[in-house]
C-alpha positions, -999 to 999 in steps of 0.1 A, spaced: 771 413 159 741 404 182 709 390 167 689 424 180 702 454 182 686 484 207 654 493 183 646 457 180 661 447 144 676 412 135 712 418 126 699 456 127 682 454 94 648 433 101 617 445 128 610 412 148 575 421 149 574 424 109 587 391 114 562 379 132 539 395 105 557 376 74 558 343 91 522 345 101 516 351 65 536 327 48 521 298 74 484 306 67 491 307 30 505 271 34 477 261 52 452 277 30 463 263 2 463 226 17 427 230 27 418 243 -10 436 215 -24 419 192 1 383 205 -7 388 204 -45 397 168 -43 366 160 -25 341 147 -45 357 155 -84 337 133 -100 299 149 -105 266 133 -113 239 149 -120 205 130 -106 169 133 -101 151 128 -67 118 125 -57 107 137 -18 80 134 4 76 169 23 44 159 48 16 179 68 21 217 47 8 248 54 -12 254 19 7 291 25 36 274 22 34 248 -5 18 277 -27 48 297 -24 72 268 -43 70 262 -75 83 243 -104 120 257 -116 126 269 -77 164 267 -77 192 263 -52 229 278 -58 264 273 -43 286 299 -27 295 305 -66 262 310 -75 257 278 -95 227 260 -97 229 225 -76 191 219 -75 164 227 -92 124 213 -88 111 198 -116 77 183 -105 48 190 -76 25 168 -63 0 184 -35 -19 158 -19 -48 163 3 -47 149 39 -76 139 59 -92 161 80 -66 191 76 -62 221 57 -24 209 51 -11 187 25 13 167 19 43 176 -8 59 147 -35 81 170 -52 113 161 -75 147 178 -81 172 176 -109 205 180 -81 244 178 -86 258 154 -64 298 149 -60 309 110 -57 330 106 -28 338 61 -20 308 56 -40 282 76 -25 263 105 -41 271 135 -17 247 167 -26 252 198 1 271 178 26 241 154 26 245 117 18 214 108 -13 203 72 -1 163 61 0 148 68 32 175 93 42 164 131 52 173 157 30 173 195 27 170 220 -3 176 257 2 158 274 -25 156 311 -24 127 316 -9 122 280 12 139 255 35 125 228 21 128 194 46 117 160 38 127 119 33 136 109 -3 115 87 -20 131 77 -52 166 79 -68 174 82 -108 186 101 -139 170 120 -148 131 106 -162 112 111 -197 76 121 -187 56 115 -216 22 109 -208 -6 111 -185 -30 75 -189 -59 60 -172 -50 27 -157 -64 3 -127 -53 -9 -96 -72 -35 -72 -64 -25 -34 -64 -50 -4 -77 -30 29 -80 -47 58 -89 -50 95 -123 -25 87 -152 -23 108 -187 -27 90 -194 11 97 -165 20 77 -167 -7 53 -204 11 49 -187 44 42 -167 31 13 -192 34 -18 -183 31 -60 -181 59 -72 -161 78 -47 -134 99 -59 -100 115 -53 -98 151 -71 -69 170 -73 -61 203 -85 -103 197 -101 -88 167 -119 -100 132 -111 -71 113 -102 -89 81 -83 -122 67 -83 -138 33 -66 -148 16 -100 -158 -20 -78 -161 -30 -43 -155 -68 -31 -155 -75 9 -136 -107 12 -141 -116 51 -173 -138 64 -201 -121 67 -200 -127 102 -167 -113 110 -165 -83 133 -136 -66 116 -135 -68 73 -108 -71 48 -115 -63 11 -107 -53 -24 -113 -23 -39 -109 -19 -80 -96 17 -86 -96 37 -115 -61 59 -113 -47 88 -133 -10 83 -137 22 94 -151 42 76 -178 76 80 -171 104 56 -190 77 34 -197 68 29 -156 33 41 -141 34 67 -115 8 73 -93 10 101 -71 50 98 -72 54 63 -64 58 36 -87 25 14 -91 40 -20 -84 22 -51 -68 31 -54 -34 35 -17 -30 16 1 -7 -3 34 -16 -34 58 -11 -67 70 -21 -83 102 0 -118 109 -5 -135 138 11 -146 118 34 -121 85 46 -86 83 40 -77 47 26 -41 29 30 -38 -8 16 -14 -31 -5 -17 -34 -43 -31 -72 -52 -30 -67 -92 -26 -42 -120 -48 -38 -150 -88 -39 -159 -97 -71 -139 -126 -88 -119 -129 -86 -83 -144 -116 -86 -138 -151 -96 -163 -164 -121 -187 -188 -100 -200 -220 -114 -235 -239 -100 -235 -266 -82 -262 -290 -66 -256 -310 -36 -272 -332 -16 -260 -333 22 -274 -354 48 -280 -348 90 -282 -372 108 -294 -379 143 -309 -344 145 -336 -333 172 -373 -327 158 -370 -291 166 -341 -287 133 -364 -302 106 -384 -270 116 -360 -247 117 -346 -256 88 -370 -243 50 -373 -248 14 -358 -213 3 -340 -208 32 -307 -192 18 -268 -180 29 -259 -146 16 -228 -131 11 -209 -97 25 -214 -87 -5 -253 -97 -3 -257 -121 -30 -274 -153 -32 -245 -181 -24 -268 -214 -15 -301 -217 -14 -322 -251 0 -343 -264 -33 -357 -297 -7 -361 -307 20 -372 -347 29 -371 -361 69 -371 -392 82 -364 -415 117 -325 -420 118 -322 -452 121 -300 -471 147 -284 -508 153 -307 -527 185 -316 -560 196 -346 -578 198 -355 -605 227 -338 -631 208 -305 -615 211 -305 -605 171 -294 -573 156 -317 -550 145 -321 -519 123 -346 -497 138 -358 -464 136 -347 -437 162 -378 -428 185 -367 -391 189 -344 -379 164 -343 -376 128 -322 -381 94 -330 -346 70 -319 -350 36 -315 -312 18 -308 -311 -15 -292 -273 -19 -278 -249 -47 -244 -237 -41 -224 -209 -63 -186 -222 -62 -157 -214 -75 -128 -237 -89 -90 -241 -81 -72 -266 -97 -96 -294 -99 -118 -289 -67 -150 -270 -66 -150 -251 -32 -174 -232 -13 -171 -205 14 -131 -219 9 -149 -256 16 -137 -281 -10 -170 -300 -25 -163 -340 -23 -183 -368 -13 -183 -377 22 -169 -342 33 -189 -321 60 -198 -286 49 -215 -257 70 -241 -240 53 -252 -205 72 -288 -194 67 -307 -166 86 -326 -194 110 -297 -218 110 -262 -230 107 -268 -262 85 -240 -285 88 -239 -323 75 -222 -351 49 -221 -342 14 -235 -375 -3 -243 -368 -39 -227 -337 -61 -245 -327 -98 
């Protein structure tokens, strides 16, 4: 019996293009169910986590239209993400903010990495939610479980800034704020410039007053972690600051001073620097306090080593110039045990510079009360 008879049947019972039809069907169903079996071994194990994202640069349109409890849902319609916390933060200059926002998502462990959506949850990495209403796209801040916020507190931070010029150094005044949603959440409590007065750019420290969130007994300020060494914020409506965080807690800018009184000698000085140089004449901070200040002043011929006729050595007195004795007040501070000044370490015999209005004063200490 031939294979296909003359109306195209195998063995005359079978259509070869029903065939065609079964064997298609039976091959997809294999392969069907090896890619089903393949995507439900992907990832078994679930986790679920919370994230905190920085979405930057906002239209205020925008970030008023996401809210809190804002979900996302698979092709099965179960929820995979869902925002827990919003942060709008001002920018400078701009009717935009910037978004710290955090989301309670379901992540599947694949080799050990937390896979959410296709997208792999590392720190720094980009990351997109797809809420009803938003595509939401920003960089992940943070990774945990899912965080206890218990409390709102009042704590303080000191700020280095650095590199400012004195017009913006100027700008900076205690007092100024950060408000939020009408809520103080920063405020310049103290202000402490920590360059030379003469230097053309200024670094300093700033004590602020900060609003944050308890959270697993860690402070949060503005999402981020206050930690020392971590960089963070404070915008005002006028200047936005960016610095490094020096210390935690309700603490002085400033290291307690102690008095001291020297006296420091020139020597071999020209007429005109006894002249220059006044009882009262004082040095004065950045920070325009009283640092040293001259309390006397006494002048008399340096002296020098000559010979007479008779080929003997002589002590005499200089003919032009001059040996100034000041005795000064200095405010200094102590590390270890050294008293320094101006970062100048008081010991006898050691030069120091002295910077007055009418004159850079610079000579031997010789006597220290």
């Amino acid at each position: 019996m031939p294979f296909l008879d003359s109306k195209g049947k195998l063995f005359g019972k079978i259509n070869i293009i029903d065939l065609a039809v079964i064997i298609t069907v039976i091959v997809a169903g294999i392969v069907g169910f090896k890619l089903v079996f393949k995507l439900a071994s992907i990832g078994t194990e679930t986790q679920r986590i919370t994230i905190s994202m920085k979405i930057g640069n906002v239209n205020p349109s925008i970030a008023n239209s996401i809210k809190v409890g804002d979900v996302q849902k698979d092709l099965k319609g179960e929820i995979i993400a869902n925002i827990t916390s919003i942060i709008l933060m001002p920018r400078s200059n701009s009717p935009n903010k910037d978004m710290l926002l955090k989301a309670n998502i379901l992540t599947n462990i694949k080799d050990n990495e937390l896979i959410f959506d296709d997208q792999q949850i590392r720190i720094g990495n980009n990351i997109y939610l797809r809420t009803e209403k938003n595509l939401l796209h920003g960089y992940i801040l943070t990774i945990g479980e899912e965080k206890n916020i218990t409390s709102e507190k009042e704590n303080y931070i000191i700020l280095r800034i650095n590199s400012k010029n004195q017009e913006f150094v100027d700008l900076i005044q205690i007092g100024d704020k950060e408000i939020f949603n009408n809520k103080t959440i920063a405020e310049i409590v103290d202000k402490e410039i920590i360059s030379p007065k003469d230097a053309l750019r200024k670094n300093l420290l700033l004590k602020i007053k900060v609003l944050v969130q308890m959270e697993n007994n860690k402070s949060y300020y503005k999402g981020q972690e206050i930690l020392i060494g971590a960089g963070t914020s404070i915008t005002t409506s006028r200047y936005t600051l960016n610095g490094e965080i020096q210390d935690i807690g309700d603490k002085s800018l400033r290291k307690n001073t102690i008095e001291k009184i020297i006296e420091l000698k020139m020597y071999y000085e020209y007429p005109y620097v006894k002249d220059t140089i006044n009882i009262g004449d004082k040095e004065i901070d950045a920070n325009n306090r009283i640092i040293a200040e001259i309390l006397n002043k006494e002048v008399k011929p340096a002296e020098y080593v000559g010979m007479d006729a008779g080929g003997n050595i002589l002590v005499k007195p200089h003919p032009t110039q001059d040996e100034i004795t000041l005795i000064i007040k200095l405010q200094t501070t102590k590390e270890g045990d050294n008293f320094l000044y101006n970062d100048q370490i008081l010991k006898i015999g050691n030069w120091i510079t002295i910077r007055t209005p009418n004159f850079n004063i610079g000579g031997r200490i010789t006597k220290i009360q």
